[in-house]
C-alpha positions as CSV (number, residue, x, y, z in Angstrom):
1,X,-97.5,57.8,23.5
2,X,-97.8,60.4,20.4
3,X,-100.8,62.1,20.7
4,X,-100.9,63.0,16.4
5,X,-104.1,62.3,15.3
6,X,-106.6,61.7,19.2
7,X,-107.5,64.4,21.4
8,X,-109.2,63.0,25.0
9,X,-112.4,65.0,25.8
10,X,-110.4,66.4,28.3
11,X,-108.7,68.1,25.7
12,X,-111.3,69.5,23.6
13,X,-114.2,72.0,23.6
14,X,-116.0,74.2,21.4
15,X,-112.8,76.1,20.5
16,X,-111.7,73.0,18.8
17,X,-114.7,72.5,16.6
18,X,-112.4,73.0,13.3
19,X,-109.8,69.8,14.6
20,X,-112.4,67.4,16.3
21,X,-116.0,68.6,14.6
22,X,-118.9,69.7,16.9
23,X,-120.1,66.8,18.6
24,X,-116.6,65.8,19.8
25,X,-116.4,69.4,21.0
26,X,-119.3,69.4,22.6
27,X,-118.8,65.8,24.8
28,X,-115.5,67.4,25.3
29,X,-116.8,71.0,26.4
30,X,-119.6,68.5,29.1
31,X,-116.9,66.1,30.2
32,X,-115.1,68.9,31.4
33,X,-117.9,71.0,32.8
34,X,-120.3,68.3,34.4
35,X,-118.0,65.8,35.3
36,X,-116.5,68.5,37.9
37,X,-119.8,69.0,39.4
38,X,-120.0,65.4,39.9
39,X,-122.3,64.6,37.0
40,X,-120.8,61.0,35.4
41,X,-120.0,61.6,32.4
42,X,-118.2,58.9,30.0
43,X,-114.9,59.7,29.2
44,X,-113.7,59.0,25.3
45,X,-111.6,60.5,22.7
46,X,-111.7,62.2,19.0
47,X,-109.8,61.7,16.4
48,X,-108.9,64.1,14.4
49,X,-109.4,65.7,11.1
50,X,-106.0,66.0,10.6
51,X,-106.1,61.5,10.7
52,X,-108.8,62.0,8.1
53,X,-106.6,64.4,5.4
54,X,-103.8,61.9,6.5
55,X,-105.9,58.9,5.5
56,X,-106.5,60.4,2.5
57,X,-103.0,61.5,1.1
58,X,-101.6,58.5,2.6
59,X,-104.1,56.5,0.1
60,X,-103.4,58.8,-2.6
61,X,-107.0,59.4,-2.8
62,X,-107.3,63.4,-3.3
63,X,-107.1,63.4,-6.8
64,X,-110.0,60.1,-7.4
65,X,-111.9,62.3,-5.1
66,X,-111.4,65.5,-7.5
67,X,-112.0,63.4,-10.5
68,X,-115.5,62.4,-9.3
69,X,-116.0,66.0,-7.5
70,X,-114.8,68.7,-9.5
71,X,-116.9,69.7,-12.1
72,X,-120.2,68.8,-9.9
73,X,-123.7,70.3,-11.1
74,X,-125.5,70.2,-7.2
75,X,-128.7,71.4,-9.4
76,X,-128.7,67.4,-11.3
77,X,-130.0,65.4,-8.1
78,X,-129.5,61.9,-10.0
79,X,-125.4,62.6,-11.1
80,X,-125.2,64.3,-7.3
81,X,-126.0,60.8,-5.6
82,X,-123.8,59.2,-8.1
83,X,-121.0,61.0,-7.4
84,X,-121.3,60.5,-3.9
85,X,-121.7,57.2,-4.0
86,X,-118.5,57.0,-5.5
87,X,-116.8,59.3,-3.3
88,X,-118.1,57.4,-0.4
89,X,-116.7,54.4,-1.9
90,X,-113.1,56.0,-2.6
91,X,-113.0,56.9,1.0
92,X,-114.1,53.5,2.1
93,X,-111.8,52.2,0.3
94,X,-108.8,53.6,1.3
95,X,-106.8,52.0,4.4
96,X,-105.7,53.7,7.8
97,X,-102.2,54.0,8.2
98,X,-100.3,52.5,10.9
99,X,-99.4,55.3,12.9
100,X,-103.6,55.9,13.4
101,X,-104.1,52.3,13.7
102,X,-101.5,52.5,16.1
103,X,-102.8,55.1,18.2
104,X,-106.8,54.6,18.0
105,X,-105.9,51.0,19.9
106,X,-104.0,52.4,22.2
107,X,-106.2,54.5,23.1
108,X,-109.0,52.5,23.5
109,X,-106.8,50.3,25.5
110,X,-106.4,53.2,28.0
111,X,-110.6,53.0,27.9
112,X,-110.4,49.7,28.3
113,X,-107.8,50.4,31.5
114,X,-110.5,52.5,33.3
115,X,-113.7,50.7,32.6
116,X,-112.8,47.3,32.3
117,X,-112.5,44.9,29.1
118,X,-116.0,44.9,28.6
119,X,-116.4,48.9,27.6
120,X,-119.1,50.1,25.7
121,X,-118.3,52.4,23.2
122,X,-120.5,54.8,20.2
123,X,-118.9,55.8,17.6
124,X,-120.0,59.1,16.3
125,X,-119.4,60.7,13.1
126,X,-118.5,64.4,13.4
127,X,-117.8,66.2,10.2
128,X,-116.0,69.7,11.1
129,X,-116.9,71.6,8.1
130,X,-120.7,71.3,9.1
131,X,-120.0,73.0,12.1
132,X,-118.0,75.6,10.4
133,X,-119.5,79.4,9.1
């Protein structure tokens, strides 16, 4: 299986903040670390910001999200929230691709494989640019 857009926790630590955001690098950077000292901790997987700049192009969405962003004044509070509101609503909009489809399922099927069909998951947003300089 193409490993494109998921990294496993196994995979990823602080290093990796840039491709998986902060929080994914840091449940990466304790699986590894705690779970060899015996502490349990859940296994799970990131995907990528690469899936998210793929989502994007693949819904042609980079320029709507221009159009709305470019010429932002972060001084006017009331045209900031309307601007992302409609950013947030170009992104919603836009659909994932097969290949990501494709490989999220399968790897939650691999979850699913080591702690039975009845797997509790979180899903955690992790944006990579907070995390950045």
């Amino acid at each position: 299986m193409s490993n494109k857009y998921i990294r496993w926790f196994k995979e990823v630590g602080m290093d990796d903040v840039a491709e998986v955001g902060g929080k994914n690098a840091s449940l990466g950077e304790m699986y590894q670390q705690l779970t060899a000292q015996g502490v349990r901790v859940p296994n799970g997987f990131a995907v990528t910001a690469e899936a998210y700049r793929e989502v994007l192009d693949a819904n042609q969405a980079w320029a709507k999200l221009h159009e709305v962003l470019d010429d932002l004044n972060p001084d006017n509070v009331k045209d900031l929230q309307a601007r992302g509101a409609k950013a947030r609503a170009i992104v919603a909009a836009c659909e994932l691709p097969q290949d990501l489809q494709a490989e999220i399922i399968a790897h939650y099927a691999k979850l699913k494989v080591e702690y039975g069909d009845d797997v509790s998951l979180a899903v955690r947003s992790s944006a990579t640019a907070a995390d950045s300089p």
